[in-house]
C-alpha positions in Angstrom: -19.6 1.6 -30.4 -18.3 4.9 -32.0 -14.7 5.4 -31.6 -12.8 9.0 -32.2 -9.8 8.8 -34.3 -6.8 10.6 -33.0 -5.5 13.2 -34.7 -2.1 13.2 -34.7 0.1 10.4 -36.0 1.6 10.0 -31.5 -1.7 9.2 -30.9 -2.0 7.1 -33.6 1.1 5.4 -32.5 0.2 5.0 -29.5 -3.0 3.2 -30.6 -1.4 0.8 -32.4 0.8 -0.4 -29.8 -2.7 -0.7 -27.2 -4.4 -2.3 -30.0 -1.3 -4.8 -31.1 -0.8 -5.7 -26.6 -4.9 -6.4 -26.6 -4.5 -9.0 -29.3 -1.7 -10.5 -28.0 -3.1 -10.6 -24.8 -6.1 -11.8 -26.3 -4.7 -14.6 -28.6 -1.9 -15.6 -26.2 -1.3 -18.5 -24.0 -2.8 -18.1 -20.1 -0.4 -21.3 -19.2 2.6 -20.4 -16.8 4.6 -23.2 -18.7 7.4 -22.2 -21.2 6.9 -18.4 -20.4 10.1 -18.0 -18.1 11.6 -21.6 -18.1 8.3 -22.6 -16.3 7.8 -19.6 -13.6 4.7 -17.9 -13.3 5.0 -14.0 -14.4 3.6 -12.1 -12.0 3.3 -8.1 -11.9 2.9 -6.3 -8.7 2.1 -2.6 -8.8 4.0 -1.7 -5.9 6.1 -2.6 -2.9 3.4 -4.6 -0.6 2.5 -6.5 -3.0 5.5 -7.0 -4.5 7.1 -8.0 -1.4 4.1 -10.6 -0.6 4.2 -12.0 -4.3 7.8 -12.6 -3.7 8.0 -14.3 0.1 4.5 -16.7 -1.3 5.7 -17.3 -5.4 9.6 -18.1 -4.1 11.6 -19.6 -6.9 8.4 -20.3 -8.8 7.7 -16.7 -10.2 9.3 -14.6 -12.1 8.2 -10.4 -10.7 7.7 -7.3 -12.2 7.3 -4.3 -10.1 5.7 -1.5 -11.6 6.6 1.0 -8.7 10.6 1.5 -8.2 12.2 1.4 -4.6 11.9 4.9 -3.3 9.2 5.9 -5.2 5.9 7.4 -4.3 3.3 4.8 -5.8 0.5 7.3 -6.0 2.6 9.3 -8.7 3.2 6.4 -10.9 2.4 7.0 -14.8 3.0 3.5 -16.7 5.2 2.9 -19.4 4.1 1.3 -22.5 7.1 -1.2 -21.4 5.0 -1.8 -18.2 2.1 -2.2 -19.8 3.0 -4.9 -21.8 3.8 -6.8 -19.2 0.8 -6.3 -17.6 -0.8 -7.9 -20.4 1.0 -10.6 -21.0 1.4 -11.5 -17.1 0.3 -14.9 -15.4 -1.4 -12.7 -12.5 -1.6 -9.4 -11.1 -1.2 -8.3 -7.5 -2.7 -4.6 -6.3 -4.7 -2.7 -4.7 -7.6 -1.3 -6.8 -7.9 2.2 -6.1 -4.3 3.3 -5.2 -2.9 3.5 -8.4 -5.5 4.8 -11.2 -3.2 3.9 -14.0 -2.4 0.2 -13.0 -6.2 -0.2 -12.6 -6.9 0.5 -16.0 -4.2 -1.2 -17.4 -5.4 -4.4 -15.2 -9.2 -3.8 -16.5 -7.9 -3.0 -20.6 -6.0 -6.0 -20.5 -8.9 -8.7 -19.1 -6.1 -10.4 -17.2 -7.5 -14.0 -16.1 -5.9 -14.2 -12.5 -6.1 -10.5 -10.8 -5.4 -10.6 -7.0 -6.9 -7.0 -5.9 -6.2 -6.7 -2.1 -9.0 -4.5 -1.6 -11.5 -7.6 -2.3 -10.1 -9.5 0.9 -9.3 -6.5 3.4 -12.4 -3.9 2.2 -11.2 -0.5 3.1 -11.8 1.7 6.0 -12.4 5.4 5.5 -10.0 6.6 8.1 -11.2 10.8 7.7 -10.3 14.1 8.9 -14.0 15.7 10.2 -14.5 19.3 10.3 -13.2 19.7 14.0 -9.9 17.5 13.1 -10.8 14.6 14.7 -10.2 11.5 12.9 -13.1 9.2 12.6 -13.1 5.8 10.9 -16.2 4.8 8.5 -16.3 1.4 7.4 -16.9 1.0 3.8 -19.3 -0.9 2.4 -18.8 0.2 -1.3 -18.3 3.7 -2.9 -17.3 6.3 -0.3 -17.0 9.9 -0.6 -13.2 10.3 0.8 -10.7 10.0 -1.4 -7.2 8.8 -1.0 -5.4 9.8 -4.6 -8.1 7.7 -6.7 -9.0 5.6 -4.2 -12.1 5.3 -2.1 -10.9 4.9 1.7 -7.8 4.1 3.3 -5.4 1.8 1.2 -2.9 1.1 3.3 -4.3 -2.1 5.1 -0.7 -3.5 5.1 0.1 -1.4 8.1 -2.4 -3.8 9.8 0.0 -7.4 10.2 -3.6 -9.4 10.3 -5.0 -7.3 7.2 -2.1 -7.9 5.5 -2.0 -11.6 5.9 -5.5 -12.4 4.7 -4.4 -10.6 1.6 -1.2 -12.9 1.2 -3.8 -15.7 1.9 -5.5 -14.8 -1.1 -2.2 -14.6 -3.4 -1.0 -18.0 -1.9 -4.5 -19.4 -3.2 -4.0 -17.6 -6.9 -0.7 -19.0 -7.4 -2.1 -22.6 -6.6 -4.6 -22.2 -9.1 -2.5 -21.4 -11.5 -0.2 -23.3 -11.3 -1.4 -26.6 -9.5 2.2 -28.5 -9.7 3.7 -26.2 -7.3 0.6 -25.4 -5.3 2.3 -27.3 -1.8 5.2 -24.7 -1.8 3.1 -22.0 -2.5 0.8 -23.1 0.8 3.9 -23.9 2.5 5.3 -20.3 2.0 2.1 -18.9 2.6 1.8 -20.6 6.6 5.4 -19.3 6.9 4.6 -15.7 5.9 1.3 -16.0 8.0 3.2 -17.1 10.8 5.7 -14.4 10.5 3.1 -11.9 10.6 1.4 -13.7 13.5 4.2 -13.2 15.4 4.6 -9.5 14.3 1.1 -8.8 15.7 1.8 -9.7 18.7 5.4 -8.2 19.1 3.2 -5.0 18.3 0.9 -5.7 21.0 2.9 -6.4 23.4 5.3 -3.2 22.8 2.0 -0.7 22.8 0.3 -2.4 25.7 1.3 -0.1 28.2 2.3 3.8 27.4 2.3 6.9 28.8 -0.3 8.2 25.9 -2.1 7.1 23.1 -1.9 9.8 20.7 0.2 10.2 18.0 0.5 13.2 15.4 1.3 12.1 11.5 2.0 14.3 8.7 -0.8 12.3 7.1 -3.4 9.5 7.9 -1.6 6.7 6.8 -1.5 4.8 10.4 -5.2 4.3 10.6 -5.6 0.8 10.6 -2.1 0.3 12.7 -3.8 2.6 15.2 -7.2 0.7 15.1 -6.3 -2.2 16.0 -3.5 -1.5 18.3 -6.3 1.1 20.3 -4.1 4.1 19.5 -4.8 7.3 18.3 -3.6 8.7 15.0 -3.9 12.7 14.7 -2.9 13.7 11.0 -1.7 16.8 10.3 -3.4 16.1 6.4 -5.6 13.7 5.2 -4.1 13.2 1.5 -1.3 15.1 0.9 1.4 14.5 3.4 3.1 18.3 2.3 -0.1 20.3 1.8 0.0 23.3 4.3 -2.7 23.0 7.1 -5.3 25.3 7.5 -5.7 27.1 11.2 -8.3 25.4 11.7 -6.4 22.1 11.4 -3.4 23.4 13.6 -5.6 24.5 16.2 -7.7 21.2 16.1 -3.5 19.2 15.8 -2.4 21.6 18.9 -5.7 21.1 20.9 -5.2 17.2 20.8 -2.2 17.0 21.1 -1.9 18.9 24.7 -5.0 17.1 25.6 -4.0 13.7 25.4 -0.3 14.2 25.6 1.3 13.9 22.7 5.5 14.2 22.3 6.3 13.4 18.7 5.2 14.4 14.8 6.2 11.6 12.3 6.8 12.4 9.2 7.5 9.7 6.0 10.7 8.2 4.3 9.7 9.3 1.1 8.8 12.8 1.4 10.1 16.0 3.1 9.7 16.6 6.6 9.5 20.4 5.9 5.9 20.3 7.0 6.3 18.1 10.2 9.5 19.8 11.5 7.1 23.1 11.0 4.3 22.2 12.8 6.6 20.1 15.5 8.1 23.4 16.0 5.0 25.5 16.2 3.6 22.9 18.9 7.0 22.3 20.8 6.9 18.6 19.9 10.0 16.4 18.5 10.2 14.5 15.0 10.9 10.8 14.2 9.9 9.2 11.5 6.7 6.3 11.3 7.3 4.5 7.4 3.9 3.3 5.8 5.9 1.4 3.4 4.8 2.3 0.2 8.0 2.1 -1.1 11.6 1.3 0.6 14.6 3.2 -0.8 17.2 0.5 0.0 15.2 -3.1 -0.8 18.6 -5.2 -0.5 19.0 -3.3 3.1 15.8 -3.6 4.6 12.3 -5.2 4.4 8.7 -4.8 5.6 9.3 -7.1 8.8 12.7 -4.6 9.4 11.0 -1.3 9.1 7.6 -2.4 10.6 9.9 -3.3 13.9 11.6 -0.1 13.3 8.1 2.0 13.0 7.7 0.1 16.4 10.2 1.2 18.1 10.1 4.6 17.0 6.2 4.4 18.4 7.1 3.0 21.7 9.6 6.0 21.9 7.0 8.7 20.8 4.8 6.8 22.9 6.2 6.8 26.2 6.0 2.6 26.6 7.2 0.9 29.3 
């Protein structure tokens, strides 16, 4: 294999410190024991995961996160800091796809016990066609929509029953690893399983009966919530929850949203609601907001069960429920 030199002595720096964290990796010891006074380190690239790798792994893990509360995980750029501990981690839990810089560091560093969340819940392409209908194409493998590096939806976490299979899978990982603890790790697991269980069906009992169906998002983050709860997402973007729509796109917004009733635009935690107060007032609809959780600002304040019950609510408001 022929390998360019860089040219300046940065990038020379900086291939020293790749080359010096592959052969640690390499040459170090896979074992959870002695690492952390016996806990397994585990990195998680960003909240979901982080918050499942904490609720199944308990007091037996020790967690990075790679994505800070309140911050966008599709904008993350690792650190070499971060990267090193991706290397030198017990396991891994993301999303393939999501996060194009965590995927590479996962693949360069040949980790042993990857969880990727996409391999248990495959993705959905949840789409914005040319008349601004949202259609849903499930995906067999590589898919023409992309979501920020990703090919589909990512944010099967939205989906309570999605997201337990994937802390299934971490549950299974952890006991593999680390075989001494492996009842506790199953024991959390059924607890977490069982809390998401009964967050399904808080869900569908709350949506079961409205006055519409429809909801308008300033992007199409809620597909799989509105899949399998038999609602209607209406996005004002597909990607990019601040891009500016296209008339097209605000005539297709306004045309569904008289049609099938619509009251509310949601717009996210962590970005502006500029755009959704704009087109809200354009179409004489309110605002609330609808968190996908890809990061929470206040982590000690709230959790995924809180603001999933408070995304609730705010639907069965938007929603007309009764």
């Amino acid at each position: 294999m022929k390998i360019r030199r860089p040219s300046s002595p940065a990038a020379l720096a900086v291939t020293a410190v790749v080359g010096s964290l592959l052969l640690s990796a390499c040459g170090g010891v896979s074992s959870a024991a002695g690492k952390d006074g016996g806990k397994l380190e585990v990195v998680a690239s960003f909240y979901p995961m982080e918050f499942l790798t904490r609720q199944i792994g308990g007091e037996h893990v020790k967690v990075t996160d790679l994505t800070a509360p309140g911050v966008e995980p599709h904008d993350l750029e690792l650190t070499a800091k971060q990267v090193a501990a991706v290397q030198r981690a017990d396991a891994v839990v993301y999303l393939k796809g999501l996060q194009p810089t965590v995927d590479k560091a996962v693949a360069q560093s040949h980790v042993k016990h990857a969880v990727d969340a996409t391999a248990v819940s495959p993705l959905v392409d949840h789409h914005l066609d040319e008349g601004g209908e949202g259609e849903n194409e499930a995906h067999d493998g590589e898919q023409g929509h992309e979501h920020e590096g990703a090919t589909g939806d990512p944010h099967i976490w939205l989906d309570p029953t999605r997201y337990a299979a994937v802390a299934r899978s971490v549950g299974a990982e952890f006991a593999e690893i680390d075989p001494a603890n492996a009842a506790d790790y199953q024991r959390n697991t059924d607890d977490l399983v069982a809390r998401l269980t009964s967050l399904d069906g808080e869900f569908k009992e709350g949506l079961a009966n409205t006055d519409t169906r429809t909801f308008v998002t300033s992007h199409a983050a809620f597909g799989y919530l509105a899949d399998h709860y038999g609602l209607e997402q209406v996005a004002i973007n597909g990607v990019d929850p601040e891009a500016e729509p296209t008339p097209s796109r605000m005539a297709a917004i306004q045309r569904a949203a008289k049609e099938n009733g619509a009251t509310t635009v949601f717009f996210e935690a962590l970005v502006s609601p500029k755009l959704a107060e704009t087109v809200a007032t354009d179409l004489g609809l309110k605002t609330a907001v609808l968190d996908p959780l890809e990061g929470i600002k206040e982590p000690d304040r709230n959790d995924y069960f809180s603001v999933m019950r408070q995304n609730l609510t705010n639907l069965r408001a938007a929603l007309g429920a009764r």
